[in-house]
C-alpha positions in Angstrom: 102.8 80.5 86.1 101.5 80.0 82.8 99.1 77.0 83.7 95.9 75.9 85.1 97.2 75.6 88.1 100.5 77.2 90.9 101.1 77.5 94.3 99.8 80.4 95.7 96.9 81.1 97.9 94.2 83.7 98.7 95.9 84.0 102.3 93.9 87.7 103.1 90.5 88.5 101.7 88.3 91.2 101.9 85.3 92.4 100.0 84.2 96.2 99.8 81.0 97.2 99.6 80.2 100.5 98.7 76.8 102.0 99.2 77.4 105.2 96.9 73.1 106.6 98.4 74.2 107.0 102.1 78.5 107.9 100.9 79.5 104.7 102.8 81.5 101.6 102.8 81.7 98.5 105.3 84.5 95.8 104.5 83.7 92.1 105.0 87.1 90.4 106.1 86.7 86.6 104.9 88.1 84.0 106.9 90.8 82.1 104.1 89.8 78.8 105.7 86.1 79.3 105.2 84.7 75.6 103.4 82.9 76.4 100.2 82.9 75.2 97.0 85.5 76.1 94.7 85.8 75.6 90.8 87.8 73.2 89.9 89.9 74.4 86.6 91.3 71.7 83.9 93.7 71.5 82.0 92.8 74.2 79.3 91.5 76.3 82.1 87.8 75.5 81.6 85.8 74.3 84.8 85.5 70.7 85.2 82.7 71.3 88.9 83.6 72.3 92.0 84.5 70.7 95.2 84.4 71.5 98.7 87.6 73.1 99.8 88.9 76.5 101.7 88.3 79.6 100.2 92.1 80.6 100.1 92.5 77.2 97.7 90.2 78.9 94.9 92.9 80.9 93.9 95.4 78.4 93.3 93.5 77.2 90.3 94.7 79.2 87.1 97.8 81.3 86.2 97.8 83.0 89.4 97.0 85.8 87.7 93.9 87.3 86.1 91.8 83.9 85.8 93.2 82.8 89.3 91.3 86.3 90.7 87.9 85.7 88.7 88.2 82.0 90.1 88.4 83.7 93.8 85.2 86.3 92.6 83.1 83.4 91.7 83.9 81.6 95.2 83.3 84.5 97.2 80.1 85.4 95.0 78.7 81.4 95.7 79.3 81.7 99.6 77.7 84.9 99.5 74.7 83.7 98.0 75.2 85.0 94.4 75.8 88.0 95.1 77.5 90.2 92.5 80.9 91.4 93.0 81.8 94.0 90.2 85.7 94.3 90.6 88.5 92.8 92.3 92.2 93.8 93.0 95.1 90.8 94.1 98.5 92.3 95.6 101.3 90.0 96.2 102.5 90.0 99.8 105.5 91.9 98.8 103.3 94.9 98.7 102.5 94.6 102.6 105.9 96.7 103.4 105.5 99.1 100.3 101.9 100.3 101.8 103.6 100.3 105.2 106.2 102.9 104.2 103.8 104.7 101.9 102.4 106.3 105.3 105.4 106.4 107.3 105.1 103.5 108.9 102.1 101.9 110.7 102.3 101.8 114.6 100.7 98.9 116.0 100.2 97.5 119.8 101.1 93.8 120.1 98.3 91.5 121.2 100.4 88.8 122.4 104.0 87.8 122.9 105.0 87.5 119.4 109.0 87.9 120.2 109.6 84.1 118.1 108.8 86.3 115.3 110.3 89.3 115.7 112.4 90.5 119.3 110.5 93.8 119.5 107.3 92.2 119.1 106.9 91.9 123.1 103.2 91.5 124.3 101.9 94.9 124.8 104.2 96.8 123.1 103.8 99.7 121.0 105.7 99.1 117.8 106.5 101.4 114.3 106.6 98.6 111.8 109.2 98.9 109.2 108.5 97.3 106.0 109.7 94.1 106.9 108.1 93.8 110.3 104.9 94.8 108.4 104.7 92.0 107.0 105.9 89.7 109.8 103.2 90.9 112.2 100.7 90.5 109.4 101.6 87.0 108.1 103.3 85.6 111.0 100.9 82.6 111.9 103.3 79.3 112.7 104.9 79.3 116.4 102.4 81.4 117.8 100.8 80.2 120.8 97.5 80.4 118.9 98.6 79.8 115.5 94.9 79.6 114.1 94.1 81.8 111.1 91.6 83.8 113.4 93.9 85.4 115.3 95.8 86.3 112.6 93.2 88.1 111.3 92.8 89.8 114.4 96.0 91.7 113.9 95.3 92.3 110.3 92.5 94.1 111.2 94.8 95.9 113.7 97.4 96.9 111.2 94.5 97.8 108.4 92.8 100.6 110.5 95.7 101.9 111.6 96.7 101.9 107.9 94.0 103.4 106.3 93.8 106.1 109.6 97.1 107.0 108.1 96.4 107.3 104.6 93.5 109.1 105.5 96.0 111.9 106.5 98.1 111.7 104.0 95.3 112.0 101.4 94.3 115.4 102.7 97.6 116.8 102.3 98.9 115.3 99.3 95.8 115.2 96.2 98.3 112.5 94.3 98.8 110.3 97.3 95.9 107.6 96.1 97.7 107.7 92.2 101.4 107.2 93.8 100.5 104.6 96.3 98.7 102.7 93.3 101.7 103.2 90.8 104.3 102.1 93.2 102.5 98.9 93.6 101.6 98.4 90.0 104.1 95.5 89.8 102.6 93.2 92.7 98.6 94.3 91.6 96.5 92.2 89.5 93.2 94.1 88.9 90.6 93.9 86.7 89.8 97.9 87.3 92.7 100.2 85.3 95.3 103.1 87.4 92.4 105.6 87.1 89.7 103.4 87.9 91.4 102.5 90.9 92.4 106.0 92.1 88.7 107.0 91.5 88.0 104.3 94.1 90.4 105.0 95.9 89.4 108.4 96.5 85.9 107.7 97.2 86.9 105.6 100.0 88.8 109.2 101.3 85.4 110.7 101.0 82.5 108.6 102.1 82.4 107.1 105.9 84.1 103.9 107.1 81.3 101.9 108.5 83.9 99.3 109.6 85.5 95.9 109.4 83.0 93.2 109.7 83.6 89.2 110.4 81.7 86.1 109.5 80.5 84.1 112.4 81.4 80.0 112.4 83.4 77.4 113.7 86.4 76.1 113.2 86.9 72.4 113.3 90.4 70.0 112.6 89.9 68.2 109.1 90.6 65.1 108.1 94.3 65.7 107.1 94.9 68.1 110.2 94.1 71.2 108.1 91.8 73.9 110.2 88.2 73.8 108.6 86.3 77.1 109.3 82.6 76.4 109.0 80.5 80.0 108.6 77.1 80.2 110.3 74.5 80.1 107.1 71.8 82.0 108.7 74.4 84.9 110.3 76.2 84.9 106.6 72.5 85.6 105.3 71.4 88.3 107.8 74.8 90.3 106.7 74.1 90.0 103.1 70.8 90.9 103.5 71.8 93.8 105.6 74.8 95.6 103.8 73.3 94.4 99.9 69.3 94.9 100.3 67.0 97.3 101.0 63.6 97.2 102.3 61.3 98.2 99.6 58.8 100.5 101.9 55.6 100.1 99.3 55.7 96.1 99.9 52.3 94.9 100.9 52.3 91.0 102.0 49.2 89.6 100.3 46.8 87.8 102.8 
C-alpha cells in the first residue's frame, strides 16, 4: 500500500518453535483477537507507543508488507514475554487454495452445519475441498451459528493437520515438493527468510516430529464497540513459554 498504514489484518497466526536438540517442533496457534499492545506507526513509519488493541490489528500498521510483518513479530514477541522470534513468513489468503491443490486436495469432516457457506458443507460430512472451498471452510466465520473467531480456529486446526499429513506424503515421494510448493506461492509470501532458507525449514519440519498444535487459554469478552475481546490467561501464557522456550538448568543450586 505504500503507507504507514492499509487494510489488512493478521486474521491466522501461528508461531513455530523448533527445538533442533530433541528434532522437534510444537506450533502455537494465536488467537487474532487476543488484547495486547500493539505499536502504533506514524506517519514516516516510526513508532509513536503502543496501545491496547487485538493482535490481528498490529499488522495493519505499515505497508502491509515487510514492516507490517516485523510490526506483527514485535506484538507477538511482547505478549509472549520478550521472547525472541527469529523469522517470520505472511501469505495472502489467496494462497489457502494453492496449498490445498498442492496436495490433492485436503479432505476434511464438518464440525457443524456450515451449508450457508457452502451446500456440501453439511454437518458431519466428509468433504475434498477444492481450492475455493479451502478457503471457505477456513475463513468462513459470519452466519455461523457460532460465528466467534474460536471456532474458526477450530477448523483451521482441522484443515492444517490434515494439510501437513498430506504433505508429509508427498515429501517422501517427490524431494522438490517443499521448493515447488514455496515457488508457486512466491507471489502471495512476504518473508523475511529467502526460497532456500525456507525449503531448508521446510524440510526440517519433514524430518523432526510434530509435537502438535497448541492454544492459549483465556476469555473472550464483548468490547465496548461490539468487537469480541479475547483476554489470554497470564499465568497459563507463562507456564507454555516457560515450557516449549526454557530448559531446566540441572546444576542450579537455590541458595539458602
Amino acid at each position: 500500500y505504500g503507507s504507514n498504514i492499509n487494510h489488512a489484518q493478521a486474521d491466522f497466526l501461528m508461531l513455530f518453535v523448533l527445538d533442533n536438540s530433541a528434532q522437534s517442533y510444537t506450533e502455537i496457534q494465536l488467537n487474532r483477537d487476543t488484547m495486547t499492545p500493539v505499536n502504533v506507526l506514524g506517519t514516516f513509519g516510526d513508532s509513536i507507543g503502543k496501545s491496547e488493541m487485538q493482535l490481528a490489528l498490529s499488522h495493519t500498521y505499515g505497508s502491509g508488507l515487510e514492516d507490517s510483518c516485523e510490526n506483527t513479530v514485535a506484538a507477538v514477541s511482547d505478549l509472549l514475554f520478550g521472547t525472541r522470534i527469529d523469522h517470520y513468513a505472511a501469505l495472502s489468503m489467496d494462497a489457502i487454495g494453492i496449498m490445498n491443490d498442492q496436495v490433492g486436495g485436503v479432505t476434511v469432516t464438518i464440525p457443524v452445519d456450515m451449508t450457508m457457506v457452502d451446500p456440501a458443507f453439511q454437518a458431519n460430512a466428509t468433504v475434498k475441498l477444492n481450492a475455493e472451498q479451502a478457503e471457505r471452510f477456513v475463513r468462513a466465520r459470519y452466519y455461523l451459528e457460532d460465528s466467534t473467531n474460536l471456532a474458526r480456529m477450530e477448523r483451521q486446526k482441522l484443515f492444517i493437520t490434515s494439510w501437513k499429513s498430506l504433505a508429509l506424503e508427498r515429501a517422501d515421494t517427490d524431494l522438490s515438493f517443499a521448493l515447488d510448493l514455496i515457488s508457486d506461492l512466491s507471489d502471495y509470501l512476504v518473508s523475511d527468510m529467502n526460497g532456500n532458507q525456507l525449503s531448508d525449514l521446510a524440510n526440517l519440519l519433514i524430518t523432526y516430529r510434530d509435537r502438535g498444535i497448541v492454544t492459549t487459554e483465556g476469555e473472550n469478552i464483548t468490547g465496548e464497540e461490539d468487537f469480541v475481546e479475547f483476554y489470554p490467561d497470564q499465568d497459563a501464557l507463562m507456564a507454555l513459554v516457560v515450557d516449549l522456550f526454557y530448559e531446566e538448568d540441572a546444576d542450579f543450586q537455590p541458595q539458602e
